[in-house]
N, C-alpha and C positions, 0 to 999 in steps of 0.2 A: 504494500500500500504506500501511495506516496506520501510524504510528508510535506503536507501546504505550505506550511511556512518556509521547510528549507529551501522548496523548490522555488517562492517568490523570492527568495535572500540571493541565491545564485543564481536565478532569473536578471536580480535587478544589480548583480555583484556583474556578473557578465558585460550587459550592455554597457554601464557607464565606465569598463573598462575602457572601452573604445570610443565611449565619449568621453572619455578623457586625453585621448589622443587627437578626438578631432575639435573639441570645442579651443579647449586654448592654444593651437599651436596649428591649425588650417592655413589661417592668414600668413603667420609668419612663413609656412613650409611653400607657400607662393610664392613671398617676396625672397625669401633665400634660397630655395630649391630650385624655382622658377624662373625667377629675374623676373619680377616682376614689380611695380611699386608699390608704394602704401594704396593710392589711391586705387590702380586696376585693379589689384587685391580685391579689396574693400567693395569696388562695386560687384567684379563677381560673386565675394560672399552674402552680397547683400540681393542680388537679383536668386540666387541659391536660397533663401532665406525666404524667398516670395514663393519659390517652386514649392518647398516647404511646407508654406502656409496653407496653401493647394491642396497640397496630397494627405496633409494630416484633418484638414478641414473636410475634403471632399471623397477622396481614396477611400482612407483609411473606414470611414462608416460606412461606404458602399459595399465594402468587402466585408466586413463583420456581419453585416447582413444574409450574405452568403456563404459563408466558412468559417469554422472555426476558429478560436482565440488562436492555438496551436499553429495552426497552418496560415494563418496570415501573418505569423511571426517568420516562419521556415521559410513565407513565400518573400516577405523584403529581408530577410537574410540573405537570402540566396540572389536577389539580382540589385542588395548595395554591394555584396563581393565581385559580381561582376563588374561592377561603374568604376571600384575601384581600382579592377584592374587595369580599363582603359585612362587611368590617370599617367599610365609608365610609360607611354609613349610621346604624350603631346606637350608639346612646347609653346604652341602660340596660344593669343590672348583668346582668341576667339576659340578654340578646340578646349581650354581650361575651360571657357564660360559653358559652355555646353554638356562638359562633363561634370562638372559642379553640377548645373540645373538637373544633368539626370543623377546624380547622387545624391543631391538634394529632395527627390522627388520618393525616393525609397528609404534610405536611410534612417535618418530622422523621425520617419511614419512607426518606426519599431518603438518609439518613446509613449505616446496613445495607446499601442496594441498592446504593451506590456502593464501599464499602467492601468487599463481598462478592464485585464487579466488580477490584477493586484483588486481592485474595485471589487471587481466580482468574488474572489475568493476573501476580501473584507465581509461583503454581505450573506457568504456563505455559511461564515463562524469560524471563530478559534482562530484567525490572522493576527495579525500586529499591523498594522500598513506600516509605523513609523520605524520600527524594529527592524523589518525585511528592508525598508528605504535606507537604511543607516550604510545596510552593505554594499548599497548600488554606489552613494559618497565615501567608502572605503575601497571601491575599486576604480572608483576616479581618482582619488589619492594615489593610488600604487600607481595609477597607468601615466601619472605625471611626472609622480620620481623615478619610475622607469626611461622614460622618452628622454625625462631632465639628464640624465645620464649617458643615453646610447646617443644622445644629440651633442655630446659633451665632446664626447671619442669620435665619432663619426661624419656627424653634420648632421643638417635638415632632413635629407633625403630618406635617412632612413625613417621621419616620420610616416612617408607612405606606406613601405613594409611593414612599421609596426600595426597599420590599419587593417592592410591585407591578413593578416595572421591574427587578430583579435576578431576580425570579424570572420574567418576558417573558424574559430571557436567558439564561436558565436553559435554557429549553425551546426556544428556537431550537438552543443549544449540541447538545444532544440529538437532533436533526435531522440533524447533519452525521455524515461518515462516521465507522462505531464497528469498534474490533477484532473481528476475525471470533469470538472466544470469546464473548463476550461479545451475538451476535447469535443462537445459538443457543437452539433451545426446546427445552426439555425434553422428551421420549419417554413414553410409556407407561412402555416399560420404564426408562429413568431416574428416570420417579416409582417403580416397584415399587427398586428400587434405592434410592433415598433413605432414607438413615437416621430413625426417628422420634424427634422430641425427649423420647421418652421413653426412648431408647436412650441420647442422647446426658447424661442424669443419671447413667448407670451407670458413665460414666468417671469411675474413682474421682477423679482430679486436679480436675476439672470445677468440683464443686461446692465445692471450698475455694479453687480461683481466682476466678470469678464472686464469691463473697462477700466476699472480699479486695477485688477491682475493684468491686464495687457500693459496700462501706465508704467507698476511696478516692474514686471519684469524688463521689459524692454528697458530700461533704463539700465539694463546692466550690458548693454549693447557695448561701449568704450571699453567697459572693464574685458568681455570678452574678447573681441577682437584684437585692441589694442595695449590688453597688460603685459601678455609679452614683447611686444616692441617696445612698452614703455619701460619697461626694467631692464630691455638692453642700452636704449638713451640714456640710460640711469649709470651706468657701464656697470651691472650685476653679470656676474660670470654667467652663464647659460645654466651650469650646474648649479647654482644655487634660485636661479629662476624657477624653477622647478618647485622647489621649496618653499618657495613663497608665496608659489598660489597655490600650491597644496594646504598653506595655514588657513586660507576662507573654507577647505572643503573639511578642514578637521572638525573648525567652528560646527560646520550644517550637518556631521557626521555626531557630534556630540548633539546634540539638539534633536537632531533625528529621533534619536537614543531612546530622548526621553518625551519625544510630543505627545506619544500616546496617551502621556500622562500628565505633566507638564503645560499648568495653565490650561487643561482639558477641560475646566466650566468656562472658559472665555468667548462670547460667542466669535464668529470669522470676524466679524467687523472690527471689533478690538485688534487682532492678532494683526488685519490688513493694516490698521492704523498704527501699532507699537511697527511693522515692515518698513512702513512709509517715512515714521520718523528716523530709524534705523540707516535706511538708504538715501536720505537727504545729508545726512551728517557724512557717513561713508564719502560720498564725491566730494565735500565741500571740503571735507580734509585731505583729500587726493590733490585739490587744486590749489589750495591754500598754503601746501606743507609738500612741495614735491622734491622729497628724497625718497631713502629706501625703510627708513625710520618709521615714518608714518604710515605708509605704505602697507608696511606689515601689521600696526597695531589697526589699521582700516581693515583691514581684511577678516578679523574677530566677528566684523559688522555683518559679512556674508550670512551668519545664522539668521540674521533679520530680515535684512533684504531679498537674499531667496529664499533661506528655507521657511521661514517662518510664511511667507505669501504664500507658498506653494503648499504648505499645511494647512492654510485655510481656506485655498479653493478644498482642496480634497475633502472638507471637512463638511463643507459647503456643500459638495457635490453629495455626499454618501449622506447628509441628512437632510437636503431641501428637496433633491430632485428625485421622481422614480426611477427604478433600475431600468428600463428600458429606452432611460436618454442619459446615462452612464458615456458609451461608445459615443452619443453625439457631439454631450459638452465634454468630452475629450480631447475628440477632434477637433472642436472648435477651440479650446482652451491652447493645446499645440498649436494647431496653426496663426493664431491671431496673438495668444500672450507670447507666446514660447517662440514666434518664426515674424512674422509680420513686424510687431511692435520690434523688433532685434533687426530687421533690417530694414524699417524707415528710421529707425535712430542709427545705423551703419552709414547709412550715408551721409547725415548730419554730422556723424561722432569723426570720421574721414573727414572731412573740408576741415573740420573745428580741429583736427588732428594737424593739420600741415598749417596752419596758424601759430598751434602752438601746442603742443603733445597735452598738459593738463587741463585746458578748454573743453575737448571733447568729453571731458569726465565731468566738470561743470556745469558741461551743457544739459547731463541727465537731470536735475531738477527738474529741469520743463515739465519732467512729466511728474515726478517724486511731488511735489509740491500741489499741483492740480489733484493728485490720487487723493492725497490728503485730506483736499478741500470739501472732494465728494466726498468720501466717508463719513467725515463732519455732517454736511448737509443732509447725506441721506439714512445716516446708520436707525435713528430713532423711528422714522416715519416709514419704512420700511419693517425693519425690525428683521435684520441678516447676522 
């Protein structure tokens, strides 16, 4: 018999190994591995970002409708490892942008489909959501002080191989035995049953959460993109670059730990507005105080900024909404907080970057600060 939890733990340990090699260190393996600049960089990841938004928004619930949780993981397993193989050959700007959009378009969709899988074996019984999530931010830690190191010896480039090979074991993982929930397909009548994402707008809560979590997260667009460029400006060894963005994931790994429990009577509004204020502070001392100093004690602030937002959509999601719009405000959560809002601030966070590298960090108030304002306005009258 399987066991739920360990299989959501190295479920969720697996993938963000590999998003740990591709969230902080894509951009950079462009501009060094590729020759490429800050700014083409920047808009490839940010038009990838948009593909993204697409497939997590639209794909990804199409497919869950028809296949199982299982087999829609196996199936963008299996053709991000191909996109990424077409990465090893091309050189120009326009064959990257292409291969990005289609790596963009599977890849990333594996974040919703596993997350959706976690959802449902939450409502199943006997999970932990925040427990199993702790190992997904302890195998992003490992896969950074790994990279930090082999990129230390070697250079950029072998960040691609490290992708090719994390995601080969990705989809072996995938292979082995999966909880019986999560094997199932969906019905005829399960599809006539499934709520439409256009139903799911009309929960009044809905669309003033989603815009909240889209502000907040996106605002962590500089940080991702350009922290590691900004700590080699910094002249931080490459090898200790690693280490330093590994301290925000220890923060959202610690935190993790304990959300289950942990300020558990707070309703989400709270939890989005203690994020809000969290990641206001966060930039403002990036810009304020640019050395390696602050830098590091900013990064503590990561428990707020994301994790703590991303615990209160979840929380959000598994007690306001019914289980049969789980998969939709998934996809929409991904694609619009997690993919969109990250690459309409990419490309702000880019221009505000060749100004002046702590600007683009700055610049995320724009959103931090409005998030804020709503939750103020609407947390009482609402009641989220």
């Amino acid at each position: 018999m399987v066991n739920n939890q360990r299989w959501l733990s190295q479920s969720f340990f697996v993938f963000f190994f590999t998003w740990g090699i591709f969230l902080p260190y894509w951009t950079g393996w462009l501009v060094q591995a590729k020759n490429l600049t800050v700014a083409d960089a920047s808009m490839i990841m940010a038009f990838g970002l948009v593909a993204r938004a697409a497939a997590t928004m639209f794909v990804f619930p199409l497919m869950s409708k028809y296949m199982s949780n299982k087999k829609v993981i196996i199936t963008f397993t299996i053709l991000a490892l191909l996109a990424a193989v077409f990465y090893i050959p091309a050189t120009t700007s326009m064959a990257l942008l292409l291969i990005t959009l289609l790596f963009n378009l599977v890849y990333p969709t594996l974040m919703p489909a596993i997350e959706s899988g976690a959802s449902a074996l939450v409502q199943h019984g006997k999970v932990h959501y925040g427990k199993s999530r702790s190992y997904g931010s302890i195998g992003f830690v490992i896969a950074v002080l790994i990279i930090s190191m082999l990129t230390g010896f070697w250079g950029e480039k072998v960040i691609l191989w490290s992708m090719i090979a994390g995601l080969i074991f990705l989809m072996f993982k995938q292979f082995m035995p999966t909880p019986a929930p999560l094997l199932t397909k969906p019905t005829t009548e399960d599809r006539k049953q499934k709520l439409s994402m256009k139903q799911l707008w009309k929960v009044k809560t809905f669309p003033v959460v989603l815009i909240v979590v889209f502000l907040l997260q996106g605002a962590h667009a500089a940080y991702y993109n350009y922290g590691y460029i900004y700590l080699q400006e910094l002249h931080v060894n490459p090898f200790y670059i690693g280490m330093i963005i590994n301290i925000a994931v220890l923060f959202e790994v610690l935190y993790f730990l304990k959300a289950d429990s942990f300020l558990s009577k707070w309703r989400p509004s709270s939890l989005l507005l203690l994020a809000g204020g969290g990641s206001t502070l966060r930039w403002v001392l990036i810009y304020v105080f640019p050395n390696v100093g602050i830098f590091i004690v900013s990064q503590a602030l990561h428990a707020l900024s994301f994790g703590m937002a991303h615990i209160a959509f979840i929380r959000y999601l598994n007690s306001s909404l019914p289980k049969q719009q789980i998969a939709n405000a998934q996809g929409i959560y991904s694609g619009l907080a997690l993919s969109l809002s990250t690459a309409i601030l990419t490309f702000m966070g880019g221009y505000l970057y060749e100004i002046q590298p702590g600007l683009s960090f700055l610049g995320m108030v724009l959103c931090t600060v409005p998030a804020i304002i709503i939750i103020l306005a609407t947390r009482t009258r609402l009641n989220y």
